[in-house]
C-alpha positions in Angstrom: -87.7 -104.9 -79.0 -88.6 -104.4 -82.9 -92.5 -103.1 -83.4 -94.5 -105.9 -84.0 -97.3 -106.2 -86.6 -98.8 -109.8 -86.9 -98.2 -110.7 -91.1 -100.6 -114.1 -90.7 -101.0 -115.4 -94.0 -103.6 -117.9 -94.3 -102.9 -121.5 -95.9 -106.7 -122.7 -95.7 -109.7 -122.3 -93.5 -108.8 -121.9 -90.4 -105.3 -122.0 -90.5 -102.4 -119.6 -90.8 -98.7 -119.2 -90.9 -96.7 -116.3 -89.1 -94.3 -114.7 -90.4 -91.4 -112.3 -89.9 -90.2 -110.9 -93.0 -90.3 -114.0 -95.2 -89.1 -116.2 -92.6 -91.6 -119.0 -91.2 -91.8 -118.4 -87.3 -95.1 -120.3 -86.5 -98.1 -122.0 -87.4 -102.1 -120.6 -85.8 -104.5 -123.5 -86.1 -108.4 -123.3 -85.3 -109.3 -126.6 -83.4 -111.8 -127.5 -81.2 -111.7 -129.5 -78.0 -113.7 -131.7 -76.1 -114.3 -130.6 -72.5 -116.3 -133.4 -70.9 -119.8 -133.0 -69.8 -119.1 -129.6 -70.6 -119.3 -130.0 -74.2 -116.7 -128.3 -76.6 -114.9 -125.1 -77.4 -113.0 -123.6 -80.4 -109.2 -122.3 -79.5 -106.5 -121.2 -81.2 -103.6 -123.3 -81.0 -100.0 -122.3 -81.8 -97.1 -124.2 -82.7 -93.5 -122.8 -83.6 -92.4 -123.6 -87.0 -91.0 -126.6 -88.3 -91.4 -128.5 -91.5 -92.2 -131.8 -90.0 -95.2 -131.7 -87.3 -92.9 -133.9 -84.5 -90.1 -130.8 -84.6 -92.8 -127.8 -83.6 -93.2 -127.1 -80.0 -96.3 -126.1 -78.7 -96.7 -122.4 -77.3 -100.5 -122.5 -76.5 -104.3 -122.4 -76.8 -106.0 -119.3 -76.7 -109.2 -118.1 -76.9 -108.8 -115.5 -80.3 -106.5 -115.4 -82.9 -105.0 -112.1 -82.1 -103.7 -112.9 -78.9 -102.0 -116.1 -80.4 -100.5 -113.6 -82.4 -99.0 -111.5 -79.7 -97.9 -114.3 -77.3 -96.1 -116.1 -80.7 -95.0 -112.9 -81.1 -93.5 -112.1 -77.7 -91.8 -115.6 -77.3 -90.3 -115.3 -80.8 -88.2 -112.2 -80.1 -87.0 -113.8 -76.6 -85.9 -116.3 -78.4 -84.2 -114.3 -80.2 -82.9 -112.0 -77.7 -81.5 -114.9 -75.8 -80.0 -116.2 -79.4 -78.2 -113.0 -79.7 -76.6 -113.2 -75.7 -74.8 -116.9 -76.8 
């Protein structure tokens, strides 16, 4: 597995795109989410990339932006790991 640095570059408040290299690998969103009677929390939710919003696939909440980071980054090289097998 390659050494991983997160290159987040942010697109407006509270929002970021992931790269590796200059390729486009996912996108780190701030939201916040309604949890009942037990009011509302901020997460970090990340998407893979896509141009259009229906072709991303959702990889998860979390509750900080690094750790988005690393799991985006983990599932990114199994991907390609398991691109490289076919």
């Amino acid at each position: 597995m390659r050494y991983w640095r997160p290159d987040l570059r942010s697109v407006r408040r509270g929002e970021w795109i992931m790269f590796d290299g200059e390729r486009k690998i996912a996108i780190i969103r701030l939201v916040t989410i309604g949890l009942g009677e037990y009011g509302k929390r901020e997460l970090f939710r990340a998407v893979t990339w896509a141009p259009r919003s229906e072709d991303r696939d959702l990889i998860g909440y979390f509750p900080d932006r690094h750790l988005a980071a690393v799991v985006v980054w983990s599932v990114y090289q199994r991907d390609l790991e398991r691109a490289r097998r076919v």
